[in-house]
N, C-alpha and C positions, 0 to 999 in steps of 0.2 A: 211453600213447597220447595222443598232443594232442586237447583237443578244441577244436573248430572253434565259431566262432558260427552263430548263424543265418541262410542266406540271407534275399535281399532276399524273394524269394518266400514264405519260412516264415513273415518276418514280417509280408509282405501278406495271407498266408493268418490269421493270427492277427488281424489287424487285423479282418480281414472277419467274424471269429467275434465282434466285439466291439460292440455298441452305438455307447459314443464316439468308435470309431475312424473310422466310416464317415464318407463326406464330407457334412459341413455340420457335423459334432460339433463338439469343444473342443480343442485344444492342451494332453495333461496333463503335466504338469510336477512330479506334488505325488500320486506313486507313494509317497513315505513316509508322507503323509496319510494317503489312502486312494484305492487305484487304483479305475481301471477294471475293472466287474468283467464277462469272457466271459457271452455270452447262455445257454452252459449251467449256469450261476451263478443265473440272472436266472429261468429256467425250470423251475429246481429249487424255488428259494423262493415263486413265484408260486403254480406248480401245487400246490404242499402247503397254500400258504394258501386257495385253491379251495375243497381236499379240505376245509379245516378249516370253511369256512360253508359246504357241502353236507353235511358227514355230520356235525360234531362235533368237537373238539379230539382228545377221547380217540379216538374210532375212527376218525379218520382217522391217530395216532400209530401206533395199533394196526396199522393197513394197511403202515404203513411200518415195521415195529420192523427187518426184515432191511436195510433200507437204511441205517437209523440206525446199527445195529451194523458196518455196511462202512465205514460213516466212520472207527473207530476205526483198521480194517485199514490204509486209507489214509495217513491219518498217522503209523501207524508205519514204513508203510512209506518215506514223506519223509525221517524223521531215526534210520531204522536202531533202531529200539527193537521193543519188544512189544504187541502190541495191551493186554495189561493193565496197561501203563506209563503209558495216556494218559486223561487226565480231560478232560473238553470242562467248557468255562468259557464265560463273561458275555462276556470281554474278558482282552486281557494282563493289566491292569492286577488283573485278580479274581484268576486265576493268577500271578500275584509273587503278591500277597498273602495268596494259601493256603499259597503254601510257606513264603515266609519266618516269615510267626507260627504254622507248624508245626515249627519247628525249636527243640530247647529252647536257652535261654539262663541263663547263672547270671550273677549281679552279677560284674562285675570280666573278665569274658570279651573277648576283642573281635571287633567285626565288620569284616575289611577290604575297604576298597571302594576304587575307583577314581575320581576328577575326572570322570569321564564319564559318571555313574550320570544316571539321571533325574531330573528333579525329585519324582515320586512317591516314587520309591525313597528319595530322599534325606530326603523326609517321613519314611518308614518308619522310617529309621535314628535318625531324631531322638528321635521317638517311644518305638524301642526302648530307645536311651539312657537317656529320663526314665523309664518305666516297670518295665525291665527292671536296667538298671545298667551297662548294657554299653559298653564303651570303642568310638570309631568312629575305626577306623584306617586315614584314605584313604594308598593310598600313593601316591609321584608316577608324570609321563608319564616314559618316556624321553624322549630326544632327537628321535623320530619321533613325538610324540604318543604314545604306545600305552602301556599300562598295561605299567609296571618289573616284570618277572618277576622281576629280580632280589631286589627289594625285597619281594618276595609271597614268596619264599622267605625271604627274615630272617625276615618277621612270623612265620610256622609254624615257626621255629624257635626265635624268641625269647618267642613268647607262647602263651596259650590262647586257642587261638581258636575260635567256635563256629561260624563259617561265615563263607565268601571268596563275594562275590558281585562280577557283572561284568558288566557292557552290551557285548555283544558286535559290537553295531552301534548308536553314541550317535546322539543324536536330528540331532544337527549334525556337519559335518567329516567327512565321508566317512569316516572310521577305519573298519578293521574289527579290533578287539581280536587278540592271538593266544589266543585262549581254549585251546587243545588246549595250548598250555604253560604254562598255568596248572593245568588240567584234573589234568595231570602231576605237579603238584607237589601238590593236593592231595587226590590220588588216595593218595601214596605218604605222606601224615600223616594221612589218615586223618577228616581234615577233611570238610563238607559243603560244595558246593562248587553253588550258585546264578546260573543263567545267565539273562539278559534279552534273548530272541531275534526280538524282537515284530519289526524291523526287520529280522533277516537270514532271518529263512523266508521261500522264495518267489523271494526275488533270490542267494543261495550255498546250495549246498550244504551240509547242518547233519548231521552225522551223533553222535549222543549220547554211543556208545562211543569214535571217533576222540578228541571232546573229552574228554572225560572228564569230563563236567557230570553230577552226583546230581537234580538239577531244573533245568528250564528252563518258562519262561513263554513263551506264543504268540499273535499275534492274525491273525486270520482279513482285517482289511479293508485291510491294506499290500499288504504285494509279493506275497502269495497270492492278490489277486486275490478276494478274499469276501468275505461281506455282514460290513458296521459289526453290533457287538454282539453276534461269535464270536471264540471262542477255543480253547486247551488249554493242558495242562501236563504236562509231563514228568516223572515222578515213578521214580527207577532202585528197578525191584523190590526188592537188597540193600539199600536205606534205610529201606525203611517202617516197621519196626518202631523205629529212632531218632525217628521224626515223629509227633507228637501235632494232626492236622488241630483246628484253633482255634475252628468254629461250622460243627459237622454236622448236617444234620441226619437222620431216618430211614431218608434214601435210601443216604448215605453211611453210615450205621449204622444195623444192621438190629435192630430191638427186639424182643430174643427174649423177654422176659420184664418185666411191669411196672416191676422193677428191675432192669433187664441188657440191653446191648444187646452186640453184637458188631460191628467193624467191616467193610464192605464190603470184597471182594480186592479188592488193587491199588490202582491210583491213583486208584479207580472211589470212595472214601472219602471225594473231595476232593469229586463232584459235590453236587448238592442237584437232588431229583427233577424241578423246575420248569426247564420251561429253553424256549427257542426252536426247535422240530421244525424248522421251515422253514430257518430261520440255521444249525441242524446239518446240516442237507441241503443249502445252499449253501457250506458251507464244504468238504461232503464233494466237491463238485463242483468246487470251485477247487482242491482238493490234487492232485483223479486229472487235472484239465486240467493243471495243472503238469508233473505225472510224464512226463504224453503228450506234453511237448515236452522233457522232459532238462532237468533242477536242473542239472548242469554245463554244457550247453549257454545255458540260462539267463543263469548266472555270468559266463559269459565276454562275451555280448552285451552286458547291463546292465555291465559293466566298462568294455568296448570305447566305447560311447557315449557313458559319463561322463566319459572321457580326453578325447573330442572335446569335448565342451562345456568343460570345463576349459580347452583350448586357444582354443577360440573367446571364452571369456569374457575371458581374459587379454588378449587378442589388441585386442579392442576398450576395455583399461583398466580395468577392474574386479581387484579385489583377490580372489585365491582363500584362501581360510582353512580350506583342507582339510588334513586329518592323516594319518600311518599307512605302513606300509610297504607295505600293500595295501590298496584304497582301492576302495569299494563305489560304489553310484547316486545317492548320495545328492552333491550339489555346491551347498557355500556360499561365497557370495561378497558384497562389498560396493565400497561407492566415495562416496568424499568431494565427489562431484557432486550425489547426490539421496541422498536416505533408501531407507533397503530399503525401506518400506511405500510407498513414493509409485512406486519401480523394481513392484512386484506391481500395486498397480491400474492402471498404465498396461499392463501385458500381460495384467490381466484385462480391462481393455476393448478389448483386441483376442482374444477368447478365446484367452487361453493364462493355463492356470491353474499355480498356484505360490503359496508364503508365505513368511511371516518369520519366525526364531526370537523366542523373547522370553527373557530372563532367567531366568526361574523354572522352565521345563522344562529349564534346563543351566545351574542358578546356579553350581555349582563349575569349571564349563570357561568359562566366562564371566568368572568371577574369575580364574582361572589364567588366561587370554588376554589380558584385557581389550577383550575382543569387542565390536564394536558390535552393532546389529541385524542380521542376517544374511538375504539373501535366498537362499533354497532352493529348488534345483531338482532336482528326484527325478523320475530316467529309469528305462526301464523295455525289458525288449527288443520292446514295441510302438513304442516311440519311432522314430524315424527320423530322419534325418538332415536332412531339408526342415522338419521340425518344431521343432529342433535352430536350423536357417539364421533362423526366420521370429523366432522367441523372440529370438536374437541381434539379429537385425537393425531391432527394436523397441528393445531395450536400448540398442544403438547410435546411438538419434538423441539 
């Protein structure tokens, strides 16, 4: 069945649910940052911090423990998993990096990755290199930008390898990875197979078993719409006993004995007891907001938008440096008239907000391209098209 985008009215009606959307706010533009987040977002985390200086940190968590625990259900329900798959994390970035230094590695092994990893990740890999021994085996784009499935199946057939990791949505170029044929290939070798989703939850649909991803990292303040400084991680039940979580501590292992502790069930392993109640409650609220308007509905709006601007950008001479066969909200562009950063402060001081890539969050697609600075505009299905006209029409003088 087709799905349809959002009427004009679904997305006035969303708007009106929102803080910035209302009239005199911002122009956002920079939905990859970190959106806009719904006032039942804002209501969530407020009231719990209330609760927290009238009664106490602990008995006000206490009050909330059944809410805490529907957060879980939520999220599983987003990406089609199990409530005991998901571990709430700091940030994506805490989440990559519990799974991946959970994954064992031996000298001489390799890690294949793709041009479009992150610059974190890329940290990661270097790291693992020096300390570990492990061969780092990027392979190239196709012809569309999008990581060579072809060449990800040579490597599982030619090498050992300890784990295929993939940015399923990079920080620039609108790509959106084909992860599910990837997923495929190292479903069927046997492989661990590490997904970096911080950028597609919230804007596509993610479903875990479709792809076929063993772990996936998540962050809460992008296209889901929730508070900066939440997260999770996806962790597939059949994997856990392969993964050795890298600095646990009592919450994710339980100390049954002054010498002996047992690990937490589940992905629940990876948490560490201290965390943000409030941020876990504002993200549980950005997921069920989400749900209640249709991840595929979603999809198709934030698509439909980002076509338009693409067209409008071109239209008035700017360069688009987008990639991919299927191509997300995220829209970079540049042009040999002004600087990207000099193109973002002239539409910050017309409040419309947006940024620039830099080098080092996408050194390797950067070097494959030869990229200048890139101005990024990250739409969203609150955007609209008058929002869309004013941005342009700034750019255009």
């Amino acid at each position: 069945m087709e799905v349809t985008p959002l009427t004009s009215a679904e997305v006035d009606h969303a708007r009106a649910l929102s803080p910035g959307c209302l009239p005199g706010g911002v122009i956002h533009l920079n939905h990859a940052g970190s959106s806009l987040m719904p006032q039942v977002v804002l209501d969530a985390q407020i009231g719990h911090l209330e609760a927290e200086a009238r009664l106490g940190g602990y008995e006000a968590a206490a009050a909330v423990a059944g809410r805490g625990a529907a957060v879980y259900d939520s999220i599983a329900a987003l990406i089609g998993a199990d409530r005991s798959e998901i571990a709430r994390t700091e940030h994506a970035t805490a989440a990559w990096n519990a799974a991946f230094w959970s994954v064992p590695m031996a000298p001489g092994q390799h890690l294949v990755v793709h041009d479009h990893e992150y610059g974190a990740n890329i940290v990661a890999f270097l790291v693992a290199a020096e300390r570990r021994g492990v061969v780092i085996d990027r392979v190239p784009s196709d012809a569309d930008g999008q990581v060579d499935v072809a060449a990800v199946a040579n490597r599982l057939e030619r090498h050992d390898v300890a784990l295929v990791s993939l940015t399923h949505v990079p920080t620039n170029g609108g790509l959106v990875n084909p992860a599910s044929e990837v997923g495929a290939l190292t479903r069927a070798a046997g492989v661990p197979f590490l997904l970096d989703a911080c950028q597609s939850i919230g804007q596509r649909r993610v479903d875990v078993d479709e792809i076929g991803c063993d772990l996936m990292s998540a962050t809460g303040r992008k296209y889901l719409r929730g508070p900066r400084g939440t997260g999770f991680l996806y962790v597939r039940r059949s994997m856990l006993e392969r993964l050795v979580p890298s600095e646990p501590d009592h919450h994710g292992a339980d100390l049954v004995a002054g010498d002996r502790f047992e690990w937490a069930d589940g992905a629940r392993r990876f948490e560490y007891w201290e965390h943000n109640v409030a941020g876990w409650l504002g993200l549980g609220a950005a997921v069920d907001h989400a749900l209640d308007r249709g991840i595929d509905r979603i999809e198709v709006t934030v698509a439909k938008q980002a076509e338009l601007l693409r067209s409008m950008l071109t239209d008035i001479g700017l360069t688009v440096h987008d990639e991919g066969v299927e191509r997300c909200g995220i829209v970079t562009a540049a042009t040999d008239a002004s600087t990207s950063e000099a193109l973002r402060v002239r539409l910050a001081q017309h409040r419309i907000n947006c940024t620039t890539t830099s080098p080092g969050s996408s050194r390797w697609d950067v070097e494959r391209r030869s990229l200048p600075e890139l101005l990024r505009l990250s739409v969203h299905y609150t955007t609209t098209d008058e929002e869309l006209a004013a941005a342009v029409e700034v750019l255009g003088r």
